[in-house]
Backbone as CSV, one residue per row, in Angstrom:
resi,resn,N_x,N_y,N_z,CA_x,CA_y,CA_z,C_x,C_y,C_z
1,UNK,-4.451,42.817,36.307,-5.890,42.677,36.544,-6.438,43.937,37.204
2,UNK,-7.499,44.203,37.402,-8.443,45.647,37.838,-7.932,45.438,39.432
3,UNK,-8.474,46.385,39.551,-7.581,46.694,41.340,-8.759,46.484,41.905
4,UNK,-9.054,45.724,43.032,-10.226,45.216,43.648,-11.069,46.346,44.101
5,UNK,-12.299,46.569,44.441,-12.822,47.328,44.657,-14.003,47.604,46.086
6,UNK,-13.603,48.148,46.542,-14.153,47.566,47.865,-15.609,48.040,47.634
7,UNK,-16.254,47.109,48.695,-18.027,47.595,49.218,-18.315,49.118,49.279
8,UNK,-19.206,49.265,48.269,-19.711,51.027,48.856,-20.186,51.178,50.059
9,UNK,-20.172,52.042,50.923,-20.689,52.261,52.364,-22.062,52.110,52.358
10,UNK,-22.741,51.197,52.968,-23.872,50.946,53.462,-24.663,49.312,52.581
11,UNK,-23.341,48.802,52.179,-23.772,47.233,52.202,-22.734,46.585,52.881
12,UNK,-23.292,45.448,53.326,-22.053,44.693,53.724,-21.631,44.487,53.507
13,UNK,-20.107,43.384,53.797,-19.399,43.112,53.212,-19.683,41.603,52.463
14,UNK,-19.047,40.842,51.225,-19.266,40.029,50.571,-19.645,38.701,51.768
15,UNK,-19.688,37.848,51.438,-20.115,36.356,51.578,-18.694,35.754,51.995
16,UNK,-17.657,36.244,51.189,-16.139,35.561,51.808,-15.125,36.187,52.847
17,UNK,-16.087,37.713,52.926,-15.232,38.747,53.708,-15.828,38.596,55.400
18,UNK,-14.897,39.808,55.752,-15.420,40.097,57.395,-16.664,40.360,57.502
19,UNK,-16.884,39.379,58.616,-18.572,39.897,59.317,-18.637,41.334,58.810
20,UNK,-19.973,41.790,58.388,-20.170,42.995,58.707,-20.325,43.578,59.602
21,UNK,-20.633,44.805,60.042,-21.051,45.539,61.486,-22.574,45.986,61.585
22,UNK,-22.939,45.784,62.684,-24.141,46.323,62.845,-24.755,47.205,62.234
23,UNK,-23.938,48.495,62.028,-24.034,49.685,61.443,-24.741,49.161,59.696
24,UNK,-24.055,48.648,59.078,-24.187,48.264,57.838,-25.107,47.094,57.325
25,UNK,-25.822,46.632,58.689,-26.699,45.495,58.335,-27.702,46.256,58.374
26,UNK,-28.163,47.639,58.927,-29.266,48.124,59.154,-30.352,48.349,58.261
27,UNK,-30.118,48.298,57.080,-30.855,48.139,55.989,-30.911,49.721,55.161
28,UNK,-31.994,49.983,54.490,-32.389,51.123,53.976,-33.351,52.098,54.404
29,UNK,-33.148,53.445,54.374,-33.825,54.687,54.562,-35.316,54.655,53.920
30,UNK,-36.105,55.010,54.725,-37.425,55.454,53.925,-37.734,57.226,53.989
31,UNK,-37.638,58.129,53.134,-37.787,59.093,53.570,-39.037,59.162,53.417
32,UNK,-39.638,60.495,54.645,-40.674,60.907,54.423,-40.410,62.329,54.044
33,UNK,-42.032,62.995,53.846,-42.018,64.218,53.237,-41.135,65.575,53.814
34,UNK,-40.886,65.046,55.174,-40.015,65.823,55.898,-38.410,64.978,55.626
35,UNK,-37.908,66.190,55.151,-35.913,65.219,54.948,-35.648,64.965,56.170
36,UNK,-36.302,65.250,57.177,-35.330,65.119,58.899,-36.304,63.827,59.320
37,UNK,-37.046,62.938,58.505,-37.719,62.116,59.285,-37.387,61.150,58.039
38,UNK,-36.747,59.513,59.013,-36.737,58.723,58.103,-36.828,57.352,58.979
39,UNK,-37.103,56.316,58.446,-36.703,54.992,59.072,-36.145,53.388,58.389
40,UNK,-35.667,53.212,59.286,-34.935,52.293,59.038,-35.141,50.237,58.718
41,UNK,-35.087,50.350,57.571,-35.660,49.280,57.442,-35.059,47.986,56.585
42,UNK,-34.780,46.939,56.611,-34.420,45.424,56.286,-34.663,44.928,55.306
43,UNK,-34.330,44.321,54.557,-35.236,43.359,53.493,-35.959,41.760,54.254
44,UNK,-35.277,41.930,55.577,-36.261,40.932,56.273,-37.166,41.554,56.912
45,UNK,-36.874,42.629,57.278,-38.343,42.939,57.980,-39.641,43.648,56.771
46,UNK,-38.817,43.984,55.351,-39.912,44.037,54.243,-40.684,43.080,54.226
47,UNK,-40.040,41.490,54.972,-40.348,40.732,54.090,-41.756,39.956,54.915
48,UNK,-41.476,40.605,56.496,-42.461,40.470,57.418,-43.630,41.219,56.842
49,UNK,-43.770,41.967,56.193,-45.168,42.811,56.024,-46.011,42.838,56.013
50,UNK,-46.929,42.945,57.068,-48.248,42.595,56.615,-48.981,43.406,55.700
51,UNK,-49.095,43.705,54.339,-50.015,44.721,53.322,-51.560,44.971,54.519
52,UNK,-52.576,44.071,54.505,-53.271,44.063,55.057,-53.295,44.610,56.312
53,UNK,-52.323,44.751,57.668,-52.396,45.029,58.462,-50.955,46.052,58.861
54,UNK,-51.003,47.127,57.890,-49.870,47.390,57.955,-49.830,49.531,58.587
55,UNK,-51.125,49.734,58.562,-51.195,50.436,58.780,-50.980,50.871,60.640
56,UNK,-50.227,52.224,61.227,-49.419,51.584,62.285,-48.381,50.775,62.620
57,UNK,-48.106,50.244,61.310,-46.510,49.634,61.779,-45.708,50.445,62.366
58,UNK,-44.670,50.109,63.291,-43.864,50.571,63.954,-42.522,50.933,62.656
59,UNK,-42.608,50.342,61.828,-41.067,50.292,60.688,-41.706,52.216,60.272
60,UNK,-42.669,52.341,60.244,-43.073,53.515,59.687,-43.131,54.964,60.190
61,UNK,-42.601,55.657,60.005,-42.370,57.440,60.787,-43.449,57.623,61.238
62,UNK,-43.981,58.616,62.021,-44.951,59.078,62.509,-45.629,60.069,61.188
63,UNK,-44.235,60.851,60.796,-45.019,61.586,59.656,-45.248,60.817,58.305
64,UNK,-45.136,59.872,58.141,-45.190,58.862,56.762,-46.413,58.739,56.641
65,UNK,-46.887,59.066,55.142,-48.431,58.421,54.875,-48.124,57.009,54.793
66,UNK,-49.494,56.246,55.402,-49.946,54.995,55.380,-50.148,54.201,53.536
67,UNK,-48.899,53.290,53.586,-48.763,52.631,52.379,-50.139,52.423,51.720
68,UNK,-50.449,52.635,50.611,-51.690,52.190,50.056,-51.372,50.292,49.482
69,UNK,-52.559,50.525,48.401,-52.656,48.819,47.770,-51.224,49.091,47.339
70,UNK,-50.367,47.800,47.372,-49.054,47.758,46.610,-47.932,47.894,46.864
71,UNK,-48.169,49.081,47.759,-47.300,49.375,48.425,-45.744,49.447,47.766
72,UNK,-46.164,50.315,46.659,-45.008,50.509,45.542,-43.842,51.356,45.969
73,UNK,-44.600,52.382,46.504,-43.631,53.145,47.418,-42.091,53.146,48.000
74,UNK,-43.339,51.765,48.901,-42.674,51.662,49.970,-40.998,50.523,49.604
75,UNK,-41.206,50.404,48.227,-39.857,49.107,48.161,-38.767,50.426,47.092
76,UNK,-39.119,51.681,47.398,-37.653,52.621,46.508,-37.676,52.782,47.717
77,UNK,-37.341,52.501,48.711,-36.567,52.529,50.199,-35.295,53.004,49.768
78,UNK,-34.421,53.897,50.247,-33.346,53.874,50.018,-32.323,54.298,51.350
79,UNK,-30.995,54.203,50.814,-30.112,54.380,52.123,-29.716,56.168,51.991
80,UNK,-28.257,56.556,52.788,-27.602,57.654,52.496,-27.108,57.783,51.250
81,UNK,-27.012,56.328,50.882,-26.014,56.433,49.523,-26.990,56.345,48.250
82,UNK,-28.395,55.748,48.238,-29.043,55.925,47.385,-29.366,54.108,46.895
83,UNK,-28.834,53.126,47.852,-28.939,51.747,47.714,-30.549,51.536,48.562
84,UNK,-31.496,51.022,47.579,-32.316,50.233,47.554,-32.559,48.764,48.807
85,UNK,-33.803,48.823,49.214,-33.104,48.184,49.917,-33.180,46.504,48.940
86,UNK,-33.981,46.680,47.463,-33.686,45.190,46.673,-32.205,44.805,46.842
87,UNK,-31.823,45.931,46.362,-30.225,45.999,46.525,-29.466,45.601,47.530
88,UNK,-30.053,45.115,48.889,-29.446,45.057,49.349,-29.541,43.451,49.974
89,UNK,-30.950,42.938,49.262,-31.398,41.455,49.265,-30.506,40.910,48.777
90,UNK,-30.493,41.708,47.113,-29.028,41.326,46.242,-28.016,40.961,46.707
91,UNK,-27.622,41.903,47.542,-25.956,41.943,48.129,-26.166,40.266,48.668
92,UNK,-26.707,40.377,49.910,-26.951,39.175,50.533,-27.648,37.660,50.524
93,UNK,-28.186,38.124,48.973,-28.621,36.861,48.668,-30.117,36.370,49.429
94,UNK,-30.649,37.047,49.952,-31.738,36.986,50.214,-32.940,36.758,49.722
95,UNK,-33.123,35.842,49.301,-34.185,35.524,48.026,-35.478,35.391,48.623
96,UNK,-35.366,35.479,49.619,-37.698,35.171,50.335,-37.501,37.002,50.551
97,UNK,-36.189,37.491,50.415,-36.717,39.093,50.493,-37.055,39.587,49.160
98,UNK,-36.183,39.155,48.502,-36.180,39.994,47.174,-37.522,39.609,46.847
99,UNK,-38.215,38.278,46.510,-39.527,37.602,46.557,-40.663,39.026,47.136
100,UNK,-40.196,38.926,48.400,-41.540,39.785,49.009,-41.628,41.193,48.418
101,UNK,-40.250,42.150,47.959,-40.057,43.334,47.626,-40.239,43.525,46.325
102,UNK,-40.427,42.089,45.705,-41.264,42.379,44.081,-42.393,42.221,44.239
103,UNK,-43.008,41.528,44.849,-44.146,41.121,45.017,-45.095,42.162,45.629
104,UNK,-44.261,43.536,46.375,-44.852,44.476,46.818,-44.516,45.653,46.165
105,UNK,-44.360,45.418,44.758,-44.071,46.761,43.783,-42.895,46.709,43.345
106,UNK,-41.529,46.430,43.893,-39.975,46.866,43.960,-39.824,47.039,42.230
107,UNK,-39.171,48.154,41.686,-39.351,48.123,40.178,-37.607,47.719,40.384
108,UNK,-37.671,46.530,39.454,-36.322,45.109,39.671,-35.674,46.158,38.704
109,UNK,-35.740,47.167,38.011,-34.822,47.892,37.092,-34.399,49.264,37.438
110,UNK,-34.491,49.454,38.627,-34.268,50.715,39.410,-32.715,50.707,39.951
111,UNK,-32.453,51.935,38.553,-30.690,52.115,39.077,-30.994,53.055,40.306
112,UNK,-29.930,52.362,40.819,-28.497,53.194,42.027,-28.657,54.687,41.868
113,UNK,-28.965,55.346,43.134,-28.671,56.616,42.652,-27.905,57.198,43.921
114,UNK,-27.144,58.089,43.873,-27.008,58.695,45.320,-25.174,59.105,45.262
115,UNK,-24.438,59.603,46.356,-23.428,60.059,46.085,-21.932,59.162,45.765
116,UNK,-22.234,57.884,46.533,-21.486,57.120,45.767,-21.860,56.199,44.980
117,UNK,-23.249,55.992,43.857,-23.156,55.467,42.952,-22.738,55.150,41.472
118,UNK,-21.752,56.204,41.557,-20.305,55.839,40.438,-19.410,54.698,40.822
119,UNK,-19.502,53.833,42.364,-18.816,52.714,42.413,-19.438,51.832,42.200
120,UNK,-18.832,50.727,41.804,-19.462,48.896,41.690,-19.194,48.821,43.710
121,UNK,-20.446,47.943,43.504,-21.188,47.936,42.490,-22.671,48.804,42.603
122,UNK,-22.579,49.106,41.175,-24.009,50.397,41.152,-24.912,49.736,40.128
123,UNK,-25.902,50.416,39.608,-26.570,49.660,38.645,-27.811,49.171,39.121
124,UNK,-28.294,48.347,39.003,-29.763,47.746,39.359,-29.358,46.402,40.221
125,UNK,-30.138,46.117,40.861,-30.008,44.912,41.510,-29.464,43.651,41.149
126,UNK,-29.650,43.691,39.633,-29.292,42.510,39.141,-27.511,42.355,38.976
127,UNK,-27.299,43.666,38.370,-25.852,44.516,38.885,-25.030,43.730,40.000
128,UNK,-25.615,44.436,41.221,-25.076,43.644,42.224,-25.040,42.281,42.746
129,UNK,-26.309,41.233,42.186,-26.474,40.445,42.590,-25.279,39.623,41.337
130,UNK,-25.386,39.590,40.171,-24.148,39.278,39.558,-22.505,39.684,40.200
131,UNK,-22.198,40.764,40.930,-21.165,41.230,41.199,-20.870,40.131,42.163
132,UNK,-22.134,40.325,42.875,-21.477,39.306,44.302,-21.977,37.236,44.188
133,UNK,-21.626,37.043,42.770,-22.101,36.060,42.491,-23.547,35.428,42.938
134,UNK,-24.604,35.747,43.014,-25.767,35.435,43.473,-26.309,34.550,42.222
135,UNK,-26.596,33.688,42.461,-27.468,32.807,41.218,-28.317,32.663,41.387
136,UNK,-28.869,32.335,42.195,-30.375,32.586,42.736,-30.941,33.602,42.684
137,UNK,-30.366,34.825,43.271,-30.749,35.915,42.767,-31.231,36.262,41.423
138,UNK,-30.054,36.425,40.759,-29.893,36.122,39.368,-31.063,35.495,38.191
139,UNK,-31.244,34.540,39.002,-32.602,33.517,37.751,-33.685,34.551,37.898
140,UNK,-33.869,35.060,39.823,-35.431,35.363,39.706,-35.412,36.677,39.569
141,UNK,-34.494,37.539,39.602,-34.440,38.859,39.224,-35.006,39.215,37.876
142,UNK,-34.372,38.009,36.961,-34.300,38.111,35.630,-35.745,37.412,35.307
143,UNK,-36.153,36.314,35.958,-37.814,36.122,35.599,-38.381,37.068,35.980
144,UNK,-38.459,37.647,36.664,-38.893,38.863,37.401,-39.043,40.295,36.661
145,UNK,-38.159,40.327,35.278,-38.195,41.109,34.069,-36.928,42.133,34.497
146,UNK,-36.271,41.334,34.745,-34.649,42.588,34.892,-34.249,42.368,33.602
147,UNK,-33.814,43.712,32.869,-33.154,43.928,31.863,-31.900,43.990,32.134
148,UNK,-31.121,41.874,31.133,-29.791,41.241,31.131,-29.115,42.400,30.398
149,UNK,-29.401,43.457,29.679,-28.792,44.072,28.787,-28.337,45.822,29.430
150,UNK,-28.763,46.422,30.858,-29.036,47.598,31.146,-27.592,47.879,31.807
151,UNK,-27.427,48.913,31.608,-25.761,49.370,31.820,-25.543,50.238,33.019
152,UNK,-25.094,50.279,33.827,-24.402,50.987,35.196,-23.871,51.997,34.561
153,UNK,-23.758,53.009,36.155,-22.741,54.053,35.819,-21.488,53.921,34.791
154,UNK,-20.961,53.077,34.449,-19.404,52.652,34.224,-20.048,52.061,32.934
155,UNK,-21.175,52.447,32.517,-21.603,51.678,31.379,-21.301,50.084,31.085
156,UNK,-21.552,49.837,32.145,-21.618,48.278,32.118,-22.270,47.476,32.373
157,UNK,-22.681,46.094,31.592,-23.700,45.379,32.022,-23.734,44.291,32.731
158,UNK,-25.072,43.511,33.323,-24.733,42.805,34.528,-23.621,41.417,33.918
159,UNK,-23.556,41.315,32.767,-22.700,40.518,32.122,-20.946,40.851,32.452
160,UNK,-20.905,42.194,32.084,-19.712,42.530,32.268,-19.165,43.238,33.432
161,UNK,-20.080,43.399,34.162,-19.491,43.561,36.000,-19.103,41.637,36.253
162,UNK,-19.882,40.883,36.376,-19.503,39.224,36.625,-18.329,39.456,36.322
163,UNK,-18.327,39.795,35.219,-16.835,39.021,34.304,-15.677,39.766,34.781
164,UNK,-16.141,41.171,34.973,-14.682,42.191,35.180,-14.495,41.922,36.748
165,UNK,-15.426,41.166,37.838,-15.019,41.351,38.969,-14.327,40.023,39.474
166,UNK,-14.599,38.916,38.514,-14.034,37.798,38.752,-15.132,36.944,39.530
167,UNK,-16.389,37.251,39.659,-17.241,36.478,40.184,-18.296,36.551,39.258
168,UNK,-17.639,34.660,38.413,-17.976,34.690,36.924,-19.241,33.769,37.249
169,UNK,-20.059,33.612,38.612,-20.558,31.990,38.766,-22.015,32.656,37.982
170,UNK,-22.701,33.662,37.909,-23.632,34.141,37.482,-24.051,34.372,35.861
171,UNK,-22.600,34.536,35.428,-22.302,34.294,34.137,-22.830,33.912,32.749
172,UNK,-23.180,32.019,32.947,-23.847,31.497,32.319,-25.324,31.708,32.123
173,UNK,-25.868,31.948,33.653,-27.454,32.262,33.844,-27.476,33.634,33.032
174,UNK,-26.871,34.454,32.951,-27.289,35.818,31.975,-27.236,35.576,30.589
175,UNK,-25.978,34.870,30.200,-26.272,34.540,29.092,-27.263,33.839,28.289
176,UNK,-27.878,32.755,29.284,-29.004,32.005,28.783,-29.826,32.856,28.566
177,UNK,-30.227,34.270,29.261,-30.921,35.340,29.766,-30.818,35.835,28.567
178,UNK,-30.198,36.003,27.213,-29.855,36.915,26.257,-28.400,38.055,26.326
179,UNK,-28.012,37.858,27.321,-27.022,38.862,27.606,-25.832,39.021,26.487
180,UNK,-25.797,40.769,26.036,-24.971,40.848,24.636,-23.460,40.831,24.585
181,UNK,-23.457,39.808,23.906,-21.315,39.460,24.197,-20.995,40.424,23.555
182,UNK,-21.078,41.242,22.962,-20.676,42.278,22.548,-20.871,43.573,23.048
183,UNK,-21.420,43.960,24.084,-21.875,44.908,24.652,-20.625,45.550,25.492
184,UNK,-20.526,46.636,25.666,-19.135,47.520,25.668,-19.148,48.355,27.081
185,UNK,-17.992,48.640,28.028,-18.409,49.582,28.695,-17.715,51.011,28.784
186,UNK,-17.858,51.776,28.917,-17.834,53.528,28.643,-15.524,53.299,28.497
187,UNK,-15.420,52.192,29.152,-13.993,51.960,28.333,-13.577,51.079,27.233
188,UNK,-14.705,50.942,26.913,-14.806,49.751,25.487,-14.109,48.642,25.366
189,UNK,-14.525,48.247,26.958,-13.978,46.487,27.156,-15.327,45.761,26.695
190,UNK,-14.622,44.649,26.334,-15.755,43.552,26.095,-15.882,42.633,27.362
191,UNK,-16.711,41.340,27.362,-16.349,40.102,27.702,-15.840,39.764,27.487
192,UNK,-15.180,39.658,26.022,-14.164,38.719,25.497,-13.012,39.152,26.109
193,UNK,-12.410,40.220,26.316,-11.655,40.761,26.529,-11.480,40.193,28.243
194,UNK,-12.582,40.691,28.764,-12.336,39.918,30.431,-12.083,38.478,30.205
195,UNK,-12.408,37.718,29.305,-12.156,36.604,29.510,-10.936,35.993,29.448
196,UNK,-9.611,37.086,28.876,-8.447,36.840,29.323,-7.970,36.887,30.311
197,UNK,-8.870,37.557,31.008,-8.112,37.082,32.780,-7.997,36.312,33.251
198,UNK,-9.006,35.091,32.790,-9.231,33.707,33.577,-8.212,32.844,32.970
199,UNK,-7.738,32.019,34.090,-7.314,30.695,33.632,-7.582,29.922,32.423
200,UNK,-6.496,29.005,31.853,-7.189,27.988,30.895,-7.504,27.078,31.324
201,UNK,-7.441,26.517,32.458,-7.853,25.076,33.283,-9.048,25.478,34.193
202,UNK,-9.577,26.866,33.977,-11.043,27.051,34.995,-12.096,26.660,33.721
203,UNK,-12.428,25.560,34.411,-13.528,25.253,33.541,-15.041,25.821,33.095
204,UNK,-15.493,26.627,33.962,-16.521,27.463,33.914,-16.234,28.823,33.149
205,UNK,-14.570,29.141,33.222,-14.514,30.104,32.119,-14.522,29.781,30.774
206,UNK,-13.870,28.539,30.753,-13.654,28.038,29.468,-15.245,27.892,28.636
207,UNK,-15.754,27.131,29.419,-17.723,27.355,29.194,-18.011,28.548,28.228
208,UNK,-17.670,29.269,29.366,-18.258,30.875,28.886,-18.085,31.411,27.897
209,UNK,-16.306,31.193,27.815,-15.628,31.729,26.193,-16.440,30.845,25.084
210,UNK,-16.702,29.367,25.160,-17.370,29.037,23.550,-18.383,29.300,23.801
211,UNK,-19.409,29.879,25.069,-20.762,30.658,24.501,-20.648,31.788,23.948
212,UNK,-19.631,32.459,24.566,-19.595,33.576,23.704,-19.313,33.917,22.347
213,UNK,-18.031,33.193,22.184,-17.668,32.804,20.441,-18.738,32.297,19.791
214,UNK,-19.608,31.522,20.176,-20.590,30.852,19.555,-21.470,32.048,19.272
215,UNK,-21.615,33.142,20.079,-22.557,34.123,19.862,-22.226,35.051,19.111
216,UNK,-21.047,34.703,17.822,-20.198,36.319,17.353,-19.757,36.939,18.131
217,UNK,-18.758,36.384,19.096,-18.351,38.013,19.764,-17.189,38.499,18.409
218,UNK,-17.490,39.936,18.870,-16.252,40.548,17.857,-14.995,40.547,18.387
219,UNK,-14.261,39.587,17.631,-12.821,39.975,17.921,-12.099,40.987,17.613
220,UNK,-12.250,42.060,16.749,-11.872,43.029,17.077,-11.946,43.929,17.342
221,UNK,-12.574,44.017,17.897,-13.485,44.775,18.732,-12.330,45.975,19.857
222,UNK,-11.738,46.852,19.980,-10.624,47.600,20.599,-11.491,48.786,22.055
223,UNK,-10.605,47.871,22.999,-10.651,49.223,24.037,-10.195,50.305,23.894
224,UNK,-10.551,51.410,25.087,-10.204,52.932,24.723,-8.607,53.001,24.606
225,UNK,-7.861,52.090,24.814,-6.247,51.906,24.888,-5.857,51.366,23.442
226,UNK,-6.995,50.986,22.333,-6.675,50.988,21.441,-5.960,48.868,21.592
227,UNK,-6.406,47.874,22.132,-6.189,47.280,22.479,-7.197,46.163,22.381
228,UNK,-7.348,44.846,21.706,-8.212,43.785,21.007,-8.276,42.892,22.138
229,UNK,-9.152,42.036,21.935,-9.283,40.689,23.036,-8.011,40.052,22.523
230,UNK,-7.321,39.850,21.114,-6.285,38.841,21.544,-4.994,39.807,21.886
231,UNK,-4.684,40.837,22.131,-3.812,41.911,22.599,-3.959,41.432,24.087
232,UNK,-5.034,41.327,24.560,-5.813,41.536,26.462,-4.836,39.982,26.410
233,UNK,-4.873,38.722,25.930,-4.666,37.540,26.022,-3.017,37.946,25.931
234,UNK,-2.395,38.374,25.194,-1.039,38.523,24.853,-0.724,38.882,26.634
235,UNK,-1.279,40.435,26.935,-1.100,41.004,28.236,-0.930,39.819,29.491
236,UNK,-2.274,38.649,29.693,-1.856,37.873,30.523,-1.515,36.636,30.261
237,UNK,-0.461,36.681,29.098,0.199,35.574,28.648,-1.268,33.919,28.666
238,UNK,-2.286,34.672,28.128,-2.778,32.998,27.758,-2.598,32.443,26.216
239,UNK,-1.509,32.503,25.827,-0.992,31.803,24.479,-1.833,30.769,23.552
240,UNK,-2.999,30.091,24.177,-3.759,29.772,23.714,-5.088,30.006,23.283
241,UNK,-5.379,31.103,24.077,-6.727,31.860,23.857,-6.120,32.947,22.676
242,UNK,-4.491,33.508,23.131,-4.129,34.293,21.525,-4.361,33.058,20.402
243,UNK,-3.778,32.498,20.684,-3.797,31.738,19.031,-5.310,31.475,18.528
244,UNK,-6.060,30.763,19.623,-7.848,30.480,19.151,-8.098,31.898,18.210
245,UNK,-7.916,33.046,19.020,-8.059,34.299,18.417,-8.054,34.648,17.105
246,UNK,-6.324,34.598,16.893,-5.970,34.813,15.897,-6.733,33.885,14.561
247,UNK,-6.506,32.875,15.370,-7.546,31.595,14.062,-8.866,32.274,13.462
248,UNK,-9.455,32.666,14.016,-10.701,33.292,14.549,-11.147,34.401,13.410
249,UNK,-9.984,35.618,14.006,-9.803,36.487,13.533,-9.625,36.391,11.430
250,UNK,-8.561,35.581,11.604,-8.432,35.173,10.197,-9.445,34.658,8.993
251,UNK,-9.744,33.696,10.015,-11.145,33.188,9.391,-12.181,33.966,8.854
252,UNK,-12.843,34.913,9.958,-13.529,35.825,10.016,-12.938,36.537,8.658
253,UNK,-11.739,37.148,8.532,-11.382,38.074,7.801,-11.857,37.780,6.040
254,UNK,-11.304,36.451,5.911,-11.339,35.236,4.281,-12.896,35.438,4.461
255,UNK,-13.806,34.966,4.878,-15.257,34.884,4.712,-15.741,36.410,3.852
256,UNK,-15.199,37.525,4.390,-15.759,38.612,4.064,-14.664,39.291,2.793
């Protein structure tokens, strides 16, 4: 299986892990026009905002112009690393933040940028909020007009970060979302292919695999190793997802 991947510096840690530290709850950077002036700010205290009475806030530099209507600006907040602070509602599941930070401009399709955003998780909010199983997140990101289909550094989509990180609970909600079972990442894994990692007695994977089959996934479809979804199944001995495969495969083959 993929070698776990830890938190990029400046989110916390998951929902099942160690408290985070102070340091890392602090939220995101706002720069101003000067690089030596910045401040520090929350997705709860975004979420305090008064638009109307916001001019003089204390969250705001001395040298910062005063947010206009919308205050569009003010939600590409970012950290050292280039994390958003939506991104960081995401992480935590914060849904009356993420709420307030769309509601005050936040563009919900704004990749990751910054020096470590070549790690997962990178990508857009929805990215992360799939990584770290968020479902809630998840629904309103995506009513919210997040594109189920937009690919991360690693060319991957919020479909196939879920699947490759093992926090599959978000899963189904993308797919209802349109999300493409066939969609590939810069190592030309599929879903299908992650879906040999899972158990045959997890029932929520099992779910997943006949939405996906149901959707054409291509079975043969080969990673950069030159390697098929029922090859990936051979690898972690699920003998029954090879054989469905192979059935599959065959079938497929006689039709055409």
């Amino acid at each position: 299986m993929p070698a776990p991947v830890l938190p990029a510096p400046g989110l916390p840690a998951p929902p099942t892990g160690r408290a985070p530290s102070t340091d890392a709850r602090r939220g995101a950077v706002v720069a101003s026009k000067s690089p030596r002036t910045s401040t520090m700010v929350t997705p709860s205290a975004a979420r305090r905002l008064n638009p109307k009475a916001i001019t003089g806030s204390p969250l705001l530099s001395p040298t910062h112009p005063t947010p206009r209507a919308g205050h569009a600006h003010m939600c590409v907040m970012q950290n050292a690393f280039g994390q958003t602070i939506l991104v960081s509602a995401a992480w935590n599941g914060d849904l009356n933040g993420a709420h307030a930070l769309i509601s005050m401009g936040a563009n919900v399709n704004q990749i990751q940028e910054g020096t470590l955003s070549g790690m997962l998780p990178s990508g857009t909010a929805l990215h992360v909020a799939a990584y770290a199983g968020r479902i809630e997140i998840c629904k309103f990101l995506l009513e919210a007009g997040a594109d189920v289909n937009v690919k991360n550094q690693k060319g991957a989509t919020p479909l196939l970060v879920g699947l490759s990180r093992g926090t599959i609970a978000c899963v189904p909600t993308l797919l209802a979302h349109g999300a493409d079972v066939n969609s590939r990442d810069i190592q030309g894994r599929t879903a299908l292919m992650f879906l040999a990692m899972y158990g045959e007695n997890d029932a929520v994977a099992q779910g997943v695999l006949h939405e996906v089959l149901a959707n054409a996934a291509n079975v043969n479809a080969r990673d950069s190793n030159g390697k098929t979804a029922e090859d990936w199944a051979t690898d972690y001995k699920r003998e029954h997802l090879k054989e469905q495969l192979r059935l599959l495969r065959e079938s497929r083959s006689k039709e055409h």
